[in-house]
Legacy VTK file of the C-alpha trace (Angstrom):
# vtk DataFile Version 3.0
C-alpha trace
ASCII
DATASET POLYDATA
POINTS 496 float
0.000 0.000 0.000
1.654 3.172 -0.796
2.211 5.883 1.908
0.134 8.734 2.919
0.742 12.046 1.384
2.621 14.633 4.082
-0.313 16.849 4.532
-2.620 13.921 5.598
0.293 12.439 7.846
0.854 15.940 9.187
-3.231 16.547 10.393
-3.149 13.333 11.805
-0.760 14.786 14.515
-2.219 16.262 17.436
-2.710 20.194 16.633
-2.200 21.187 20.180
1.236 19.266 20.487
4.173 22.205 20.064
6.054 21.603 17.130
9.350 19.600 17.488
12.387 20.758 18.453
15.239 20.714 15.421
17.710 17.502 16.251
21.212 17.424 15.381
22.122 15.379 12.322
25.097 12.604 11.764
27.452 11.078 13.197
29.025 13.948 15.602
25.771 15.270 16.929
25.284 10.858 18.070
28.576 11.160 19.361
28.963 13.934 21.168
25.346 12.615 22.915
26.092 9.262 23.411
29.248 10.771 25.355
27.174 12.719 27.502
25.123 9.705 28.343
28.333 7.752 29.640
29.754 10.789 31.177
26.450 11.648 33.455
25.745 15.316 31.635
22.602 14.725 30.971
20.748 16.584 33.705
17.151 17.273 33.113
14.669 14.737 31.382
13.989 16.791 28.923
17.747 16.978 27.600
17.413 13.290 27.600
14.735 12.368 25.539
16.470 14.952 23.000
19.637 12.829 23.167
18.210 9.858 22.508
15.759 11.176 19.524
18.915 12.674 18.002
20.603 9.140 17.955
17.634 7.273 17.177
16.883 9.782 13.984
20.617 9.148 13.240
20.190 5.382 13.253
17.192 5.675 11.252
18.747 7.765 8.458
21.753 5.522 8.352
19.860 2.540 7.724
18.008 3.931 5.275
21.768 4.254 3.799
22.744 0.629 4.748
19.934 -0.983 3.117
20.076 -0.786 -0.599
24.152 -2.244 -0.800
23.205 -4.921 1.857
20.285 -6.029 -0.273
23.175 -5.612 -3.344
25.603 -7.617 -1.700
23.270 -10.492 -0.316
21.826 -10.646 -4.065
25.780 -11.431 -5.714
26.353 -14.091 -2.764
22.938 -15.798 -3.997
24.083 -15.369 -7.416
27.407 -17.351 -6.761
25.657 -20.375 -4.729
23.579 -20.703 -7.817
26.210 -21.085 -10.181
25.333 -18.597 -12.271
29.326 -17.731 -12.282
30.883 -20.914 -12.175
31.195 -24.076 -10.121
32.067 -23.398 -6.118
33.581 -25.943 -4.249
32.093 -27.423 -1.082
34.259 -25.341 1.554
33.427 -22.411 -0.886
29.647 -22.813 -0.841
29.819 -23.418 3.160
31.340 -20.056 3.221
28.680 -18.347 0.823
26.139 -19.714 2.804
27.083 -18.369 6.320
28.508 -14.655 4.745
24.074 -15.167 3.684
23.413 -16.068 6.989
25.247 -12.410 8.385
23.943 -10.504 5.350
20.383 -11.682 6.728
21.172 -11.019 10.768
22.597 -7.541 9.404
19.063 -6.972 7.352
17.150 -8.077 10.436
19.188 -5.015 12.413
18.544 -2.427 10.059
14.751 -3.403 9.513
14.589 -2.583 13.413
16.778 0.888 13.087
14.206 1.570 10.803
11.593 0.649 12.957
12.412 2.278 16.154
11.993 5.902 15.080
8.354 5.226 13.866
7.696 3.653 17.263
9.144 6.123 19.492
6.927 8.874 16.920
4.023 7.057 18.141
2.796 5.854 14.737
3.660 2.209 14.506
1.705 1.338 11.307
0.902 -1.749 12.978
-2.162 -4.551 11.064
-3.026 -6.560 14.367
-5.292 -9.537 13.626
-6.221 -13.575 15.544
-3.155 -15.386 14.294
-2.219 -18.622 15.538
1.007 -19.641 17.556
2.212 -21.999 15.085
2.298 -19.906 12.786
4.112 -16.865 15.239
6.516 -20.118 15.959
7.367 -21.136 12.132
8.173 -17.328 11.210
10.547 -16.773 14.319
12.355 -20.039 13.715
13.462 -18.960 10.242
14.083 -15.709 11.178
16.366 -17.127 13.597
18.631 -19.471 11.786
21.048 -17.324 10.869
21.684 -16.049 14.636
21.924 -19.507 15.984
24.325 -20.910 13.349
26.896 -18.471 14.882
27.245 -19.761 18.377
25.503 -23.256 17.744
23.074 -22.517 19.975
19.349 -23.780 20.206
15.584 -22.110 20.801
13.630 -24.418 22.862
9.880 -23.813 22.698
7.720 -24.996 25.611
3.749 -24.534 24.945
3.802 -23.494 21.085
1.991 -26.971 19.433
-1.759 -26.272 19.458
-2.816 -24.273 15.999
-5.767 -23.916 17.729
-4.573 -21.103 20.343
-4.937 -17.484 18.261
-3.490 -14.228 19.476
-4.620 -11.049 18.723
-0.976 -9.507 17.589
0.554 -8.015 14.360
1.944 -11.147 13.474
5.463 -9.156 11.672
5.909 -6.805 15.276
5.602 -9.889 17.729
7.908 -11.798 15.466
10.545 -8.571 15.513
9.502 -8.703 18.743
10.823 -12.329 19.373
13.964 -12.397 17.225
14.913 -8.887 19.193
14.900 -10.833 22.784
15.984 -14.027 21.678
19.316 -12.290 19.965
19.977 -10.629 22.741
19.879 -13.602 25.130
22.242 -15.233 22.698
24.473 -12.513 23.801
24.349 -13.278 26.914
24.835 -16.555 27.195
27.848 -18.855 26.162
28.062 -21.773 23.436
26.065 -24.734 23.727
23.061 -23.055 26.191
19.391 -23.018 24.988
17.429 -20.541 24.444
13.713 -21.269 25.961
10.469 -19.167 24.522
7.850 -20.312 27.424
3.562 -19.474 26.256
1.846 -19.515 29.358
-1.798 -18.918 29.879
-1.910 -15.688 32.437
-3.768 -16.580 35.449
-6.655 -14.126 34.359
-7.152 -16.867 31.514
-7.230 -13.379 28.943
-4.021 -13.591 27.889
-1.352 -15.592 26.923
2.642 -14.589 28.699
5.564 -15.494 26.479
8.766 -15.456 27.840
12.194 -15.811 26.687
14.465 -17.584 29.367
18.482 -17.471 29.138
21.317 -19.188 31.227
23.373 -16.256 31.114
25.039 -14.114 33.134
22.222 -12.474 34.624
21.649 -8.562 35.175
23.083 -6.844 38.724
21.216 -4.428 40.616
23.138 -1.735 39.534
22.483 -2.954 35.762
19.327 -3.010 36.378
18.542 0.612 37.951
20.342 1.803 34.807
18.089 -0.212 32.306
14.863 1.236 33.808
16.238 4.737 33.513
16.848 3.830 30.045
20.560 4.696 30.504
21.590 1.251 29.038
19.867 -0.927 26.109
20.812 -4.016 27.835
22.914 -5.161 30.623
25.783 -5.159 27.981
24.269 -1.738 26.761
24.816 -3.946 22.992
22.790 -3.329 20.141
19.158 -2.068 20.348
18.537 -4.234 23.467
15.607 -3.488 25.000
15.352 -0.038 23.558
13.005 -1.108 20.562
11.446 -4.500 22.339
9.715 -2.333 25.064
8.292 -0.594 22.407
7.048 -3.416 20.098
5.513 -4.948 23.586
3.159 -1.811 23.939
1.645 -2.436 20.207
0.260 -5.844 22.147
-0.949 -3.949 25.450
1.902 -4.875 27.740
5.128 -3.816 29.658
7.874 -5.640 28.949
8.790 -7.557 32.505
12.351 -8.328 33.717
13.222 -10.702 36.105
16.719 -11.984 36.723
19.334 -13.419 38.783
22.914 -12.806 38.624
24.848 -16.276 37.647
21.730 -17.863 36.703
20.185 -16.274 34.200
17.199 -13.904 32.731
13.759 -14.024 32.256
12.069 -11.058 29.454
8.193 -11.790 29.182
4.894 -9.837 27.752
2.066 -10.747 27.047
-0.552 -10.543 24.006
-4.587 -11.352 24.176
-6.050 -14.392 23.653
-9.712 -16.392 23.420
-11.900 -13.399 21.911
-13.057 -10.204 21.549
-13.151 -9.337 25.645
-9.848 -10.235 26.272
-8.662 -8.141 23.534
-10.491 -4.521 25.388
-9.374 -5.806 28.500
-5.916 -5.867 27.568
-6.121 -2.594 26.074
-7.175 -1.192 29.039
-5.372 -2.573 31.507
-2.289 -1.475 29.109
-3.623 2.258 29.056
-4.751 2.508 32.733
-1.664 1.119 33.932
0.174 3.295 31.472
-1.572 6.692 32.428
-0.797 6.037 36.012
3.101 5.110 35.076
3.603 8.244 33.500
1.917 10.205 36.301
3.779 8.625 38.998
7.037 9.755 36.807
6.521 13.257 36.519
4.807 13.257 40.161
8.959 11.760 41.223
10.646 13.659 38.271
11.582 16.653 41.332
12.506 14.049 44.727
14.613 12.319 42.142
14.389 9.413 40.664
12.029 6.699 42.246
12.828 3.422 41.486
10.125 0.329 40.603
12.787 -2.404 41.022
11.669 -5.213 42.802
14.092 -7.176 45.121
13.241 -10.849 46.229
15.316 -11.586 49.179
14.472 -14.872 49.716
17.230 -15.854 47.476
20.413 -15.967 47.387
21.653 -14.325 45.049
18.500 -12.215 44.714
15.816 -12.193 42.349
15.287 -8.579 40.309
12.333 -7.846 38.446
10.819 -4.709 36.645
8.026 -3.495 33.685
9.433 -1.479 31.410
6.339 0.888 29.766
6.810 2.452 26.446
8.416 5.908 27.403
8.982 8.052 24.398
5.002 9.256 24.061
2.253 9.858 25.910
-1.392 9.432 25.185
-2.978 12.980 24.352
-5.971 12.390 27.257
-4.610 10.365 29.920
-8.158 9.553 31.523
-10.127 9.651 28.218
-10.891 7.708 24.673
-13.675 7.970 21.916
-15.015 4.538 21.220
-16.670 4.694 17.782
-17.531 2.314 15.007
-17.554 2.416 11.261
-18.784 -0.135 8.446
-18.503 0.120 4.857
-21.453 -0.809 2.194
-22.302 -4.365 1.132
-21.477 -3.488 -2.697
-17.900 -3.421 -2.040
-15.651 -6.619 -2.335
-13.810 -8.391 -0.111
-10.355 -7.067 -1.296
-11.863 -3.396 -0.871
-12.567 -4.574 2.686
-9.015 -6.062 3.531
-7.676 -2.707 1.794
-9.833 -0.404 3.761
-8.692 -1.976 7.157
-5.099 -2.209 6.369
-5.528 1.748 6.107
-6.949 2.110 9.073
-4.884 0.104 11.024
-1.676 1.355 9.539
-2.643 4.990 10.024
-3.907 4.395 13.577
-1.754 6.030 16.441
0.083 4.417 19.358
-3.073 4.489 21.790
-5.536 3.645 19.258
-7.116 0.377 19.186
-9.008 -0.972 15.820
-10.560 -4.467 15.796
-11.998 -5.866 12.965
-15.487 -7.989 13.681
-16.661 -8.376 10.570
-15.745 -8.295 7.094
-17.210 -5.071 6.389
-17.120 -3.529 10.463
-14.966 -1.960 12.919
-14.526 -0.901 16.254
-12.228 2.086 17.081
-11.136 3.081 20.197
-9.524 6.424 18.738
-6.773 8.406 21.414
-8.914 11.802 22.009
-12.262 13.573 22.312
-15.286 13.362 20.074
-14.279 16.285 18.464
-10.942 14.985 17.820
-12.516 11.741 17.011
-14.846 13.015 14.052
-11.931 14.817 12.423
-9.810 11.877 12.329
-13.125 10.031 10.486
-13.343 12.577 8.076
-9.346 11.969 7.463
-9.883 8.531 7.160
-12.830 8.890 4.700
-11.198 11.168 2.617
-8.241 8.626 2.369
-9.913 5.766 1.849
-11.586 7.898 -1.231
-8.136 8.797 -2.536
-6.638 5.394 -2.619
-9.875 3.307 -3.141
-11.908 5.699 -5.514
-15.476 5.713 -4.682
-16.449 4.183 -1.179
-18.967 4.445 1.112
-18.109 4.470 5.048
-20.962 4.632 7.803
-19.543 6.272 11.008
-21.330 5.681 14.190
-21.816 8.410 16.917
-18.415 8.711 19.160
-19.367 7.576 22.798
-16.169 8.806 25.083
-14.959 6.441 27.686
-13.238 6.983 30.882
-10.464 4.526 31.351
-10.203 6.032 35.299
-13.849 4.464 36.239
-13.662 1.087 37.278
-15.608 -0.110 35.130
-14.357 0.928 31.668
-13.043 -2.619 30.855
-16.256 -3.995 31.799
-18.128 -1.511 29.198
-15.780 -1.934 26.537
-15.964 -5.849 26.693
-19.597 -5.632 26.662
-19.449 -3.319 22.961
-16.906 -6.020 21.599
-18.582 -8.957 22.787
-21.985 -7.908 21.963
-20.799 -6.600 18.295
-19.084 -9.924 17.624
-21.826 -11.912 18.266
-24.067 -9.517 16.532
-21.919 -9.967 13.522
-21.845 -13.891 13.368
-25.565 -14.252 14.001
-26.155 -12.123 11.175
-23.799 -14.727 8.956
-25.683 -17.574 10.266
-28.175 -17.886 7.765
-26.823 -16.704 3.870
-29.548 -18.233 1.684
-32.679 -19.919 1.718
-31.032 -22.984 1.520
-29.346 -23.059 5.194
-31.526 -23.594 8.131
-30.457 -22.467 11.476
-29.104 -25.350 14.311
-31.230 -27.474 16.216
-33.902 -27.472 12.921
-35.072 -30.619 10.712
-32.847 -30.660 7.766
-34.790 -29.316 4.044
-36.484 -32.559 2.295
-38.574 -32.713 -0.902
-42.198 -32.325 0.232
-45.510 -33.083 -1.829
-47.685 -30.358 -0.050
-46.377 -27.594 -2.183
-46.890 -29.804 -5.653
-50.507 -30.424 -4.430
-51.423 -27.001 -3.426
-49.951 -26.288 -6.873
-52.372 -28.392 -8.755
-55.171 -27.251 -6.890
-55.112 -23.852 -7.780
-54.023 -24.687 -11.305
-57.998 -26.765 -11.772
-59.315 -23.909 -9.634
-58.235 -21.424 -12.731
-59.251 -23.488 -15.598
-62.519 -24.165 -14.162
-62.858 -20.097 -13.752
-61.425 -19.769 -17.093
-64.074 -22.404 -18.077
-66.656 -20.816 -16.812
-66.251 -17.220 -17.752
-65.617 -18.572 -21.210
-68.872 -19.711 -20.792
-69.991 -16.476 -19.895
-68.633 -14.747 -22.840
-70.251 -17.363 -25.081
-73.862 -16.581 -23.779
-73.752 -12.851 -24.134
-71.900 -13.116 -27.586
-75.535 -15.112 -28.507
-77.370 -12.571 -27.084
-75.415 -9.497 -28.984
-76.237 -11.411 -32.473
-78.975 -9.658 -34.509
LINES 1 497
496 0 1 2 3 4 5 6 7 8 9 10 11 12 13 14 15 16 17 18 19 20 21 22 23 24 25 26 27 28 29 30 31 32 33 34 35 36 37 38 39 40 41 42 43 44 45 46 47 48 49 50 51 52 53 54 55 56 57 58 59 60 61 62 63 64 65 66 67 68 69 70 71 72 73 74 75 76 77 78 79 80 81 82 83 84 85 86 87 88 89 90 91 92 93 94 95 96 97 98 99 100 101 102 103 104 105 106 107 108 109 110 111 112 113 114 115 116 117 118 119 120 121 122 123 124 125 126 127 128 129 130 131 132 133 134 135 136 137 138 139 140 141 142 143 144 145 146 147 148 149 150 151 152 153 154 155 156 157 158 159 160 161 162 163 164 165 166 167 168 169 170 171 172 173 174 175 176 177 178 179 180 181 182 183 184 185 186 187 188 189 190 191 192 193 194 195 196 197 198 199 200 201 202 203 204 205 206 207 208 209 210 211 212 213 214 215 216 217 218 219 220 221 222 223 224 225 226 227 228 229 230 231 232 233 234 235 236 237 238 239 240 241 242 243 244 245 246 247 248 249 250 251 252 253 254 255 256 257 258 259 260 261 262 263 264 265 266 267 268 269 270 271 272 273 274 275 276 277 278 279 280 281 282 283 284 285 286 287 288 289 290 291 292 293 294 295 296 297 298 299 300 301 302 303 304 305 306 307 308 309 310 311 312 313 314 315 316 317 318 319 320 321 322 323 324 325 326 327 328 329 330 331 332 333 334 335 336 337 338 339 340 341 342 343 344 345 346 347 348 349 350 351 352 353 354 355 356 357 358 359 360 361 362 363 364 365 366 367 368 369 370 371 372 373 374 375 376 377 378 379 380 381 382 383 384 385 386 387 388 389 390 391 392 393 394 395 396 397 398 399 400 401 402 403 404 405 406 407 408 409 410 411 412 413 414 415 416 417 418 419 420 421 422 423 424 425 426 427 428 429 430 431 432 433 434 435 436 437 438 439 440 441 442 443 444 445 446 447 448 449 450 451 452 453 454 455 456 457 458 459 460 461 462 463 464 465 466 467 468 469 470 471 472 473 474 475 476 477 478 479 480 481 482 483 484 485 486 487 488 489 490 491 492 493 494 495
């Protein structure tokens, strides 16, 4: 799908939010920052977040830069393994092969460069939909090979059989999201440990936790404090770390959760909905309640210092250290509020003008947005702002979807705001996602006159209707009979 046009990605921004500040370009503006990071200049916040969007813009533009000679290179090393220049040896084909394998762990890295400064923007273009864990299993394992060839390691994977289990996720993000943890266990540990990636049901039963267990050298208090300041990307502080996988987390509702032990190893888990529509607005706002009241308590400690949220399990020896990490690089533009809404398109169109129409709203939805498909042809969407706010963005969205799909018509329902502070906001969301599911497959149940509904005899040839049929067909002869008859008589009676 091709992008949005600048003027329609710049009115999707909040009007109210102050313009952004110019960042330093290149590689001595990332330098000089990243040098006050180690040194301890950075004293406010504020100066922070600037450092880090300055290196993160950097990183972006540079893989921009890296991708098109990657993809060049990784194309000529294909070329020789098929021959297409000559006969390679066995050693020589081994060693085409794994330069492949690096081209495709280096392609991996950039695609999440790329990635990160959309995230931390707050507009993810993110397609969630029910996929199922076999599937999220099969696409991580490939991605994967390449890493694990390096330090012949192995990914273990504990609850990940039944193709029966969906989750609601963007199946590409929670894979990124996978690969990203995974690689940076391998890090961590040494040759010949396994990598585990544990799916366990949440004790709520509306979600499923995945977790990605290493056998490495575990993170130290200290290491810790400085991850959840975000003054380290990992307890190595190598690569992107955790700087991009708390962010892909929040596109499924969740903090990303830490637990470790130094010597024995680390624990990373999230979680992602699962079993239907209710779990799916519970999640969401759990994630946004909990996320409001992160941020608050944040800029409530910003003055006293800084608070920490670590968690310290002295029962053993050496301790156990856990903490969330919430997205941190935008905030929702009403803490306390949303504008639930709904929209459906007319019956003429297709199916392909459907799937079309939803990729465009999902990839042009914002961080705190939630969109969920129920039926071919109708959404729900739980849009970050007031009504106001809330009918601009529709008329955005219209006008879009006119641009890119030519004629279409969209029904918009009335915005209905909803307070994610009362207690029971999940409770009233559920209800509109459960009750517009099932209003959506009872209306499927019956497509022609030749299904019956469940529970009914099944349709068998009948002679009542053949009877009846006759019947009325000597009822009208006889009347035809008789009026010709009729006619007869007074035709006698007309003759001179």
């Amino acid at each position: 799908m091709s992008e949005s046009s600048p003027q329609l990605q710049a009115s999707l921004r909040n009007p109210t939010q102050p313009p952004a500040m110019s960042r330093p370009h290149g590689f001595d503006a990332a330098h000089i920052a990243s040098h006050q990071i180690a040194s301890g200049q950075i004293a406010t916040e504020s100066e922070f977040d600037d450092t880090v969007n300055a290196i993160v813009q950097m990183m972006s533009e540079t893989a921009v830069d890296l991708r098109t000679p990657l993809t060049t290179v990784r194309a000529s090393l294909r070329s020789l393994v098929a021959g297409n220049q000559g006969a390679v040896s066995e050693s020589q084909l081994q060693t085409l092969s794994d330069a492949i394998d690096q081209c495709d762990c280096m392609d991996q890295i950039v695609g999440e460069m790329m990635q990160l400064q959309r995230l931390r923007a707050g507009l993810p273009r993110v397609r969630r939909r029910w996929v199922a864990v076999t599937e999220i299993r099969r696409a991580v394992d490939e991605s994967l090979r390449p890493w694990l060839l390096r330090g012949q390691m192995d990914v273990l994977w504990d609850g990940a059989d039944d193709s029966k289990v969906i989750v609601f996720a963007d199946p590409d993000m929670l894979r990124r999201l996978l690969v990203n943890l995974v690689a940076s266990a391998i890090r961590t540990s040494v040759q010949g440990d396994d990598i585990l990636i544990r799916l366990q049901m949440a004790p709520s039963g509306g979600a499923i936790t995945w977790s990605v267990v290493d056998r490495g050298e575990g993170i130290s208090q200290q290491q810790m404090k400085q991850i959840e300041l975000r003054r380290k990307s990992s307890a190595r502080n190598e690569g992107l770390g955790l700087a991009i996988s708390r962010q892909l987390a929040a596109l499924h509702f969740s903090p990303l959760r830490l637990r470790s032990r130094v010597g024995w190893g680390t624990e990373v888990s999230f979680q992602t909905p699962v079993s239907g529509s209710k779990s799916v607005a519970e999640s969401w706002v759990r994630w946004r309640q909990r996320g409001g009241m992160n941020r608050r308590a944040a800029s409530e400690n910003s003055s006293s210092g800084s608070a920490s949220h670590i968690q310290r399990h002295v029962r053993l020896d050496p301790p156990m250290l856990s903490v969330e990490l919430a997205h941190d690089s935008v905030v929702p533009r009403l803490h306390d509020l949303a504008t639930v809404t709904t929209v459906s398109m007319g019956a003429a169109m297709s199916r392909a003008d459907a799937d079309q129409f939803d990729s465009l709203l999902q990839r042009d939805a914002w961080l705190f947005d939630l969109i969920y498909r129920v039926d071919t042809r109708r959404w729900i969407c739980v849009l970050d702002g007031d009504s106001e706010e809330s009918r601009r963005r529709a008329l955005i969205i219209t006008e879009t979807a006119r641009q890119k799909m030519g004629s279409v018509r969209l029904d918009w329902g009335l915005p209905s705001p909803l307070d994610l502070q009362h207690r029971g906001a999940a409770a009233k969301l559920s209800d509109l996602f459960v009750r517009e599911t099932l209003a959506a497959s009872s209306s499927a149940t019956v497509t022609d006159a030749n299904q019956v509904r469940l529970g009914t005899a099944p349709i068998a040839m009948s002679p009542v209707a053949a009877e009846r049929l006759d019947e009325e067909l000597r009822r009208l002869a006889e009347r035809l009979q008789r009026q010709a008859v009729t006619v007869s008589g007074q035709a006698e009676m007309l003759r001179p």
